[in-house]
N, C-alpha and C positions, 0 to 999 in steps of 0.2 A: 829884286831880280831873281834870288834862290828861288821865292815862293813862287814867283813863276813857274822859274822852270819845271816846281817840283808837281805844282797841277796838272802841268804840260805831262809829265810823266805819269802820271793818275790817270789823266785821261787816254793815254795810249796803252796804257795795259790793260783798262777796262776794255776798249777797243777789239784785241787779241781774242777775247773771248765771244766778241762778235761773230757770227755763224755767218753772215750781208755783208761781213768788209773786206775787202779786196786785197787792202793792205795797210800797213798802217808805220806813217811818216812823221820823226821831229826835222822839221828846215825841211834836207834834203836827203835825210836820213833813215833808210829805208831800217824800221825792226823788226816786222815777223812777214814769212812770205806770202803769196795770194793762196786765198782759199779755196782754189780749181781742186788740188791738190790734198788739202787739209783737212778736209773735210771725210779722207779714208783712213788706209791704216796707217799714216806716215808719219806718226807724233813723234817716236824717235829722230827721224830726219827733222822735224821743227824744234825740238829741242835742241840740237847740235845747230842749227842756223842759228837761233836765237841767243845760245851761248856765244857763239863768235860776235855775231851783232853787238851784246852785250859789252862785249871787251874794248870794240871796236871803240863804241858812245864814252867807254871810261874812257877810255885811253886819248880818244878827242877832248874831254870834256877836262882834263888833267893837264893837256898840252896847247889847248882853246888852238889844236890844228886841226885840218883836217883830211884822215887819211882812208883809206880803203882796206882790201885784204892782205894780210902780209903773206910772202910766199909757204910759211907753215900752217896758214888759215886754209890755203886753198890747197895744197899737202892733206890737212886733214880730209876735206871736203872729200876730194878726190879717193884718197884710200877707203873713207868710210861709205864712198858710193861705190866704190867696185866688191867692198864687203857683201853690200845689199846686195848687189847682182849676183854673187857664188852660191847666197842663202836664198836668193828669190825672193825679195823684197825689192819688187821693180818700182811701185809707189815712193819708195824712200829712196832708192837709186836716182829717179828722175828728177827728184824734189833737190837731193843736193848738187846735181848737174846744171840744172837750170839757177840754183844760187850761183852755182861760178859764171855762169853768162852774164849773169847782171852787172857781174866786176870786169868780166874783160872777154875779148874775143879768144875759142878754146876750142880748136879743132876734136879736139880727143874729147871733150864732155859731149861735141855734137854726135860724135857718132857712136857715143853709149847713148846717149837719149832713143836714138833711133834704135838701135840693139834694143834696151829696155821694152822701149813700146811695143816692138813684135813678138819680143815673150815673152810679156805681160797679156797682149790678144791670145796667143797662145795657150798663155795659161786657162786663160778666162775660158776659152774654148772647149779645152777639155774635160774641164771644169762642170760646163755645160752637159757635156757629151757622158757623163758620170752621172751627174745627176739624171738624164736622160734613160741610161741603160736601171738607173736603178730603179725608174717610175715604169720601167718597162716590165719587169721583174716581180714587181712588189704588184701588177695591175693585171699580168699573164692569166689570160682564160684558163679554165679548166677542164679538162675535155677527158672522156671514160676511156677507159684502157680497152682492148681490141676484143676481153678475153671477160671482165668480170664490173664491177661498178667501181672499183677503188678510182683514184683518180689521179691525172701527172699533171705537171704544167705542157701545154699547148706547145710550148718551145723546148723544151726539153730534149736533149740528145743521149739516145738508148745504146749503151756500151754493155759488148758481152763477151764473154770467156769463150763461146762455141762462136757457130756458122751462124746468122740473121738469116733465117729467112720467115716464113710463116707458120712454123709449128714449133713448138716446145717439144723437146726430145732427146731423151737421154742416149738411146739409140743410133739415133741419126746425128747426134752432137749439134743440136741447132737449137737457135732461139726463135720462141716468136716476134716479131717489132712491135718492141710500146708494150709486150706482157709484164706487166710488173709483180707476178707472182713468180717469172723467170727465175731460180735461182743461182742463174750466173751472172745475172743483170746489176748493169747501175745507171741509174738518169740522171741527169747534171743539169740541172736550171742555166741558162745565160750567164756569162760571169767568168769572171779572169781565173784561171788555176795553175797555179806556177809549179806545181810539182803533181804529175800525174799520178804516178805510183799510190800516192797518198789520199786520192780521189777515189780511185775503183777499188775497194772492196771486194767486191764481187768476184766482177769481168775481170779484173789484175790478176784473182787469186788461182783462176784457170787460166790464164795467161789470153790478152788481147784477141780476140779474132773477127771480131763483126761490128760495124757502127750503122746505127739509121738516126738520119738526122730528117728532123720535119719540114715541112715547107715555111720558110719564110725565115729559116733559123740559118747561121753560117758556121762551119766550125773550122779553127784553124789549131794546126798542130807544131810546135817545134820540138828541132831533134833535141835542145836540152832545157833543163830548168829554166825561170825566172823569164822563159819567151825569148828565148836565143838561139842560136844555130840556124841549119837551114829549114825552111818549112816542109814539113813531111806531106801532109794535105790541107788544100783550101779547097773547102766545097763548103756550098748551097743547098740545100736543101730544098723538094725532097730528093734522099738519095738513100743508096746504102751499098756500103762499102764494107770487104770480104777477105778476108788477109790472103794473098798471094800466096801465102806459103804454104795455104793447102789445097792451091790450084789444081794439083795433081792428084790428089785423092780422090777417088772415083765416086767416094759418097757425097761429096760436091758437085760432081761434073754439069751438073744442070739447075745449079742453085739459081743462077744468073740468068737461067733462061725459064726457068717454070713456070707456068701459071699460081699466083698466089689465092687464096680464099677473098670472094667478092671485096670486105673491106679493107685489104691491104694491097690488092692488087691493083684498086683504083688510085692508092696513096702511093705506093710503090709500084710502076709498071718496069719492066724489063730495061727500060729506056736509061732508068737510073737509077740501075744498079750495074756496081764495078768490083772489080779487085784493087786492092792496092801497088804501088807501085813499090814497096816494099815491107818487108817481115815486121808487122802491124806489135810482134812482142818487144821491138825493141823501143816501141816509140813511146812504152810505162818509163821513161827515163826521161824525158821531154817535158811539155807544157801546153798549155793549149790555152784558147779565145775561145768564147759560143757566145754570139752576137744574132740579136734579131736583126731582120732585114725587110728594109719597107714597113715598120710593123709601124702605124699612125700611135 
């Protein structure tokens, strides 16, 4: 009868390592769980199943009774699945929710499973959406500057120290857009930047006044670090935007309305270009998005 049993258990732990087996039973005795689940990152959570399982088979096989989870089994389960969940480890969170169904009906595993599953898509989502911006980024055309042959990214958004408009000028205090020999200038590829200040170089070091953003690009600004507070500007591009706070200075007063030189004026018409809706130096304290839009 031992050697029995003891084949019996040869044969279900080769079993385990089955990649096809769904699950794997002595009697009625369920010991490792289905492989929907198993097969990702969730070996932690099969481990701590298969330990309890383990104790379970002693403890029957010591008592020749036969019993199920004791209220500390499902204690454990339970606490080591809402662990998963805090760390995001939704694969393991589900895997020991759905063990306590098997023992008994559990209103509270059901409605972490469902939690799980949506920020787990969640994750997966943005997940996607990151590797996305970054295939966008790493693949960005490259298109000549307005002024000489160097060369920016296509999406790129031109921050400057002076007024944007179409001439370089120390004079007049203006940039041209997209000059990248500008020396107030700084362009920023698409991409998350949590602290502006640390960004511009340039356009910070003369304090904020002018942004041109390209077509197909978005940029979003918040009033503090790490992308918090309220949003200062969401715009689309094309556009370009003019710090307010030298509305009043007469060597602007027709920045907004000019005629710009044939190549910039077709990029840039009148139509979209603005002031902002407040004093553009304080927003080096903020954070900002630049996101393609539409871009295949």
């Amino acid at each position: 009868m031992k050697i029995i049993v003891t084949l019996l258990g040869i044969i279900c732990s080769a079993a385990v390592f089955s990649q096809n087996a769904s699950e794997t039973v002595i009697g009625e005795e369920r010991l490792v769980i289905r492989g929907e689940e198993n097969s990702g990152n969730a070996s932690e959570a099969v481990a701590i199943i298969n330990a309890i399982r383990t104790e379970v088979r002693t403890s029957n096989q010591k008592t020749g009774q036969k019993r199920g989870f004791t209220e500390t089994d499902y204690k454990k389960l339970i606490n080591k699945a809402d662990e998963f969940m805090i760390f995001k480890q939704y694969d393991d969170a589900i895997l020991l929710y759905k063990e306590i169904l098997t023992e008994r009906e559990d209103q509270y595993a059901k409605d972490r499973i469902l939690e799980a599953e949506a920020l787990r898509a969640k994750q997966q989502k943005e997940k996607e959406q990151l590797e996305k911006d970054e295939a966008i980024r790493l693949q960005a055309e490259l298109v000549p500057s307005a002024t000489n042959t160097n060369t920016i990214s296509a999406y790129a958004v031109h921050f400057t120290g002076a007024l944007m408009s179409d001439v370089s000028s120390l004079a007049q205090w203006t940039s041209e857009a997209f000059n990248i020999e500008d020396p107030y200038s700084d362009f920023l590829k698409p991409g998350r930047y949590s602290d502006i200040v640390r960004e511009l170089k340039n356009s910070g070091a003369h304090t904020l006044d002018g942004i041109a953003i390209p077509e197909k690009t978005r940029l979003i600004i918040y009033e503090n670090s790490d992308f918090t507070g309220a949003v200062l500007l969401d715009v689309t591009g094309p556009a370009i935007v003019n710090n307010s706070y030298r509305y009043g200075d007469k060597r602007f007063k027709h920045i907004s309305s000019k005629l710009f030189h044939d190549s910039l004026q077709s990029r840039f018409p009148q139509s979209v270009r603005s002031w902002s809706t407040s004093n553009m130096h304080t927003w080096q304290k903020g954070s900002m998005e630049i996101k393609t839009e539409g871009v295949e």
